[in-house]
N, C-alpha and C positions, 0 to 999 in steps of 0.2 A: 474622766478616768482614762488613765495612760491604757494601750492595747497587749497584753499579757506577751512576750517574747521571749525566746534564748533560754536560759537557765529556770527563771520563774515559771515559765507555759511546761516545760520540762519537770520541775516537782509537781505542778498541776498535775498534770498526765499521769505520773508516778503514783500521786496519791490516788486519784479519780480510780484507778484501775484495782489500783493493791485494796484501798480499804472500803472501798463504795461499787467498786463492778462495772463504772461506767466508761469506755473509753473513749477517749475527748479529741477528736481530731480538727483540724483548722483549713483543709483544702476541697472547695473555695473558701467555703466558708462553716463557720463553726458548727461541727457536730457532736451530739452527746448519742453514743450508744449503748446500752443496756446490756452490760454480758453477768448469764444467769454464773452461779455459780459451781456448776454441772461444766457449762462450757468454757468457766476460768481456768478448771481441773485439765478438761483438754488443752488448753492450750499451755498450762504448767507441762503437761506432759511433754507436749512437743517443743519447750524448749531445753526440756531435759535430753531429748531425743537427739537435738541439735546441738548441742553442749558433747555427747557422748561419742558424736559422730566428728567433732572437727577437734577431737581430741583422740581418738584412732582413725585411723594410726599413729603413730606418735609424732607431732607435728615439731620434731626436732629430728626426724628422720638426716636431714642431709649435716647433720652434726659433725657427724664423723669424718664426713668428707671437705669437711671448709677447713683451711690453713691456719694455724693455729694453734691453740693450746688440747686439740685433738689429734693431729699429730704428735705430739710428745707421751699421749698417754694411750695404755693397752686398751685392746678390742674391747675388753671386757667391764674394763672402768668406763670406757665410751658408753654402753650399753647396760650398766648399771646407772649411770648419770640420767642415759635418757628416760631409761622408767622412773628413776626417781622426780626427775623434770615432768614425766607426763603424768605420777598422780598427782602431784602437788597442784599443776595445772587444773585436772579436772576437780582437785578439791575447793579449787576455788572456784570455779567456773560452777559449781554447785549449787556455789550460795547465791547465784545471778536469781531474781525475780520478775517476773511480768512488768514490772514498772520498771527495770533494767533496760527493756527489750524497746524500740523504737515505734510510736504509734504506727505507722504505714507496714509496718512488719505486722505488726499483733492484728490488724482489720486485717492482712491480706491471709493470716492463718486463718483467721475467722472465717472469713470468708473460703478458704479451702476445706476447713472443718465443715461448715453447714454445706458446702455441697455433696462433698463425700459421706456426709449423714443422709442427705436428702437420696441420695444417687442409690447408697444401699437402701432404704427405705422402700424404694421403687424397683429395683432386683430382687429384693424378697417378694413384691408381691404384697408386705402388709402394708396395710392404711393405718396401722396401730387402733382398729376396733378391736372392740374379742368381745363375742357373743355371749363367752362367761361372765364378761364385764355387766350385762344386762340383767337389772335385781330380778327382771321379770320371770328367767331363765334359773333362778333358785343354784345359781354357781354348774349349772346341766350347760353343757354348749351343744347340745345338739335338741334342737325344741321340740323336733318330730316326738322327742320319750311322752315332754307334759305340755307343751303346747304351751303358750305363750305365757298364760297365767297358771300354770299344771293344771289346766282342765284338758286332757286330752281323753 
């Protein structure tokens, strides 16, 4: 069996991610990672985020000022062109998906997401117990009322 490359390792990856969660990376050597679908959300998010951002400002900003067919036409149609140039842009740049985006790009969010989850996690202080959580506890968080099994 030939070694998966180029265009084919590329729908791999596209598909692995879009419709199974898993993202399949190759350096050194092959790895299959496990992204829940909680964490797929984030990182939808973030490349929405990224999409929204290299599209404002409007990335035909120096339009006006190159020689050309912008010189012959008013401020105004300049600066109508370019909003119209920057939604169309971001309307397309919408429909981009995680399996759009470059494996070593999508591990290195990943990898920014779980720390900056991790990071707040340990700033707040919680461990993610809750005492409420405990059936023993009858939904009470504080035991001192009925004591562990409401015998107090």
């Amino acid at each position: 069996m030939s070694e998966l490359s180029g265009p084919e390792f590329d729908r791999l990856q596209s598909a692995a991610i879009e419709f199974h969660g898993v993202l399949i990376t190759k350096d050194p050597v092959l790895c299959l990672t496990p992204v829940s679908q909680n964490m797929r959300s984030l990182l939808s998010a973030k490349l929405q985020r990224e999409v929204e951002r290299s599209v404002s400002p409007c990335p035909l900003s120096g339009f006006h000022q190159t020689p050309g067919l912008s010189e012959s036409l008013k401020e105004g149609t300049v600066r109508d062109l370019q909003s119209k140039l920057s939604s169309a842009l971001l309307s397309l740049l919408k429909d981009l998906r995680l399996g759009d985006v470059k494996t070593e790009v999508l591990a290195s969010w990943l990898t920014e997401i779980e720390t900056s989850s991790s990071s707040s996690v340990l700033a707040d202080g919680d461990s993610g117990d809750s005492v409420a959580a405990d059936p023993r506890n009858n939904g009470t968080p504080d035991t001192s009322e009925k004591g562990v099994n409401g015998d107090a």
